[in-house]
DOROZA-313784 format. One record per residue (C-alpha): x, y, z; residue number from 1. Coordinates in pm, whole numbers. Each point is the difference from the previous one (the first is absolute). Layout:
N
        x        y        z   torro
        X        Y        Z     NUM
...
This chain:
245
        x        y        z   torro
     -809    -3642    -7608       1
     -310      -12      255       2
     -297     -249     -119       3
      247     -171     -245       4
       63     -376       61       5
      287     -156       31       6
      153     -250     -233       7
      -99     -343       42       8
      212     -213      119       9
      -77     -396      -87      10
      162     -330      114      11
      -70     -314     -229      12
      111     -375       93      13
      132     -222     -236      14
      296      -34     -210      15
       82      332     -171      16
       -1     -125     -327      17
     -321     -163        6      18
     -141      346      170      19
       91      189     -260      20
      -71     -219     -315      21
     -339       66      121      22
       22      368       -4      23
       -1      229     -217      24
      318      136     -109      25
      158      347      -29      26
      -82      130      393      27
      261       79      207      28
      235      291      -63      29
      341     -217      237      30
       16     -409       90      31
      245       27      315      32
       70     -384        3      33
      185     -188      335      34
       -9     -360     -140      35
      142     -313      149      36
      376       50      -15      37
       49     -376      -59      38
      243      -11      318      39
      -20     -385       48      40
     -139       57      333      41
     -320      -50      210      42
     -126      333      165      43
     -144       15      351      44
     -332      178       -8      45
     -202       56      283      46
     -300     -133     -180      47
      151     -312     -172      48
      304      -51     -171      49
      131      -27     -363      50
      274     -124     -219      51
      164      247     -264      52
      170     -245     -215      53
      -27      -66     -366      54
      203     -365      -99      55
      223      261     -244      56
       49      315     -124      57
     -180      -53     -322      58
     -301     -159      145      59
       -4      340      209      60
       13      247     -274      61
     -280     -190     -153      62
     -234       41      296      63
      127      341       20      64
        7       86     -388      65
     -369      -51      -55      66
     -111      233      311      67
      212      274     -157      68
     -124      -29     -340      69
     -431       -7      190      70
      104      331      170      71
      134      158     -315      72
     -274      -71     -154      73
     -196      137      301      74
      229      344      -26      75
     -129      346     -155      76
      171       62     -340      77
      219      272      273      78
       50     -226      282      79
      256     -150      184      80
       96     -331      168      81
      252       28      312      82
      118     -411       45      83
      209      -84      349      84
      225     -230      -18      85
      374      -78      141      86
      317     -159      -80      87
     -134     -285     -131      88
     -195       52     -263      89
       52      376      -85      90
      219      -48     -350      91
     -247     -225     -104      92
     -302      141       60      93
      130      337     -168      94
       33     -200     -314      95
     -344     -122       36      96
     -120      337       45      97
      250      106     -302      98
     -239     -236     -226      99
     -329       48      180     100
       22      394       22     101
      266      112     -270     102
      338       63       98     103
      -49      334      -85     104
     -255       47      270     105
      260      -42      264     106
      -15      272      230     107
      191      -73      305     108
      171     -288      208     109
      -65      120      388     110
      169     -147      239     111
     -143       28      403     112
      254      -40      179     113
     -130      -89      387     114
      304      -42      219     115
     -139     -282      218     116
      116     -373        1     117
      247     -247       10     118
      346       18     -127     119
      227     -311     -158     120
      353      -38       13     121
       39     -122     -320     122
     -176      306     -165     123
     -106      385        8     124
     -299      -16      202     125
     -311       13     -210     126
     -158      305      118     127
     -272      108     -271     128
     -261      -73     -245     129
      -58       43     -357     130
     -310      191     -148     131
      -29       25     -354     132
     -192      265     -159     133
     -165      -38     -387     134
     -266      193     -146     135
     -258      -94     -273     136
       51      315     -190     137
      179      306      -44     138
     -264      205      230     139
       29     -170      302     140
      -56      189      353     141
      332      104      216     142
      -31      305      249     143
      397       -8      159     144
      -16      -92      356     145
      190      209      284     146
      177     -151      226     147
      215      217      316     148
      330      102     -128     149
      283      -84      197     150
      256      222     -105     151
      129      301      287     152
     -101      219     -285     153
     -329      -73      -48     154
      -72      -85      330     155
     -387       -1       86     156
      -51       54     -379     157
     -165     -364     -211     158
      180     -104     -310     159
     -136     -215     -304     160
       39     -381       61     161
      242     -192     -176     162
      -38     -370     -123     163
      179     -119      346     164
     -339       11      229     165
      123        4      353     166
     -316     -127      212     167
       69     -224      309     168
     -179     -320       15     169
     -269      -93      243     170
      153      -69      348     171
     -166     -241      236     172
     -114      231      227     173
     -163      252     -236     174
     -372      128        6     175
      -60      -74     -352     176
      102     -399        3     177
     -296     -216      -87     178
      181     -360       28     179
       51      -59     -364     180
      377     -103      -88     181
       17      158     -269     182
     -120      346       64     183
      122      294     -108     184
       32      381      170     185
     -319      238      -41     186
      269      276      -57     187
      112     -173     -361     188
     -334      -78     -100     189
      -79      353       19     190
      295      158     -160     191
      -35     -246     -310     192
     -428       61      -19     193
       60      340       18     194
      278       84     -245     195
     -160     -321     -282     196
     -342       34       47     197
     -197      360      -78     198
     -277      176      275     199
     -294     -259      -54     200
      159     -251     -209     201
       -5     -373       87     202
      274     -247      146     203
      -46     -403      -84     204
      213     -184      240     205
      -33     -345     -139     206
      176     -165      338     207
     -155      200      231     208
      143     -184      306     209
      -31      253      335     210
     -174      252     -179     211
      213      305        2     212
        9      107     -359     213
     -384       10       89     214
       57      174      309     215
      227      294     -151     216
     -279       35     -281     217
     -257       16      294     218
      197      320       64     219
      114      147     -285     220
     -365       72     -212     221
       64     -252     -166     222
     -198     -335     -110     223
      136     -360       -6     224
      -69     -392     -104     225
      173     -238      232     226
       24     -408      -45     227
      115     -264      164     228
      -37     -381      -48     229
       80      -38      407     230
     -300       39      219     231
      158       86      303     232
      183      287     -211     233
     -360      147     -136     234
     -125       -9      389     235
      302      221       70     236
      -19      237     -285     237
     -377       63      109     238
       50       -4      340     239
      305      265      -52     240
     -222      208     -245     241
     -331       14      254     242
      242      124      301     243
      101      319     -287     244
      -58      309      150     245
């Protein structure tokens, strides 16, 4: 609507759980979290690197553990949380979320499957993430999101999306690439914001990395809260959201 102004869209540095232990809680109406996947590796950054390693598994569900429970607490009574992970850690951060949320607030275990990368001989190539979707209560937002159908049938026609989400990743080449490792396509970000998050709602992205859950809210009316304990990532993700049309 003319004269009306936008949502706000704010970027916070610091660790996420110390951000929002000093906020009030009850805000956002869908946490969209891309954490640390605990690969073992170091990532090239273009601004600095850093190590995603944890020295176990337990020692990583603890860091991870107490970040989910500060953005439940930071969820409407009707909101949602949206948590990316991959083979690594997926069965056992759905038990986590099983105690944290209620299993019964299970919703949906997507899976984006992205088609680029390496291949093994000693395996299926691991093509795909995991996103898990809980809410906080029985009310929570979902508007289905249509996606092209691809039968001869329905040709030209758009179908509801299924829990496979089939998104390519980022290539090198592409427009939208920022130089953060670990980003993640525009197009997904904006499928998931629009279908979990209602027309001026808010999105907390507690690992805000690149910036493009910020990004897709910057064009979707709606309003977000982005954090990052990495500088370099905060300069991105404000950088990314100035250059918004």
């Amino acid at each position: 609507m003319s004269g009306v102004a936008a949502p706000a869209i704010e970027i916070d540095h610091g660790d996420c759980l110390d951000v929002l232990r000093g906020r009030a809680g009850g805000f956002a109406d869908l946490a969209y979290l891309d954490p640390p996947f605990n690969t073992g590796r170091r990532h090239r950054a273009a601004r600095g690197d850093y190590e995603d390693c944890w020295p176990d598994m337990g020692a990583y569900l603890e860091f991870l553990r107490a970040r989910v429970e500060a953005v439940h607490r930071a969820l409407k009574p009707d909101g949602s949380i949206l948590l990316h992970c991959d083979w690594r850690a997926c069965h056992h951060i759905r038990l986590m979320l099983d105690e944290v949320f209620g299993a019964e607030r299970f919703v949906n275990h997507l899976v984006w499957s992205y088609g680029l990368g390496g291949s093994s001989p000693r395996r299926f190539a691991r093509k795909h993430d995991d996103i898990l979707f809980y809410a906080r209560g029985a009310a929570y937002y979902f508007e289905p999101p249509r996606v092209p159908a691809t039968s001869a049938r329905m040709r030209g026609q758009t179908k509801k999306a299924t829990d496979v989400i089939d998104i390519p990743t980022i290539n090198n080449m592409a427009a939208e690439r920022v130089g953060y490792p670990t980003q993640k396509p525009l197009a997904l970000l904006e499928l998931l914001v629009r279908a979990c998050c209602p027309p001026g709602g808010v999105v907390l992205d507690p690992f805000c990395g690149s910036g493009t859950t910020l990004a897709a809210t910057a064009t979707l009316d709606r309003g977000a809260l982005g954090i990052d304990v990495r500088s370099e990532a905060v300069e991105i993700a404000r950088a990314r959201i100035e250059e918004s049309p």
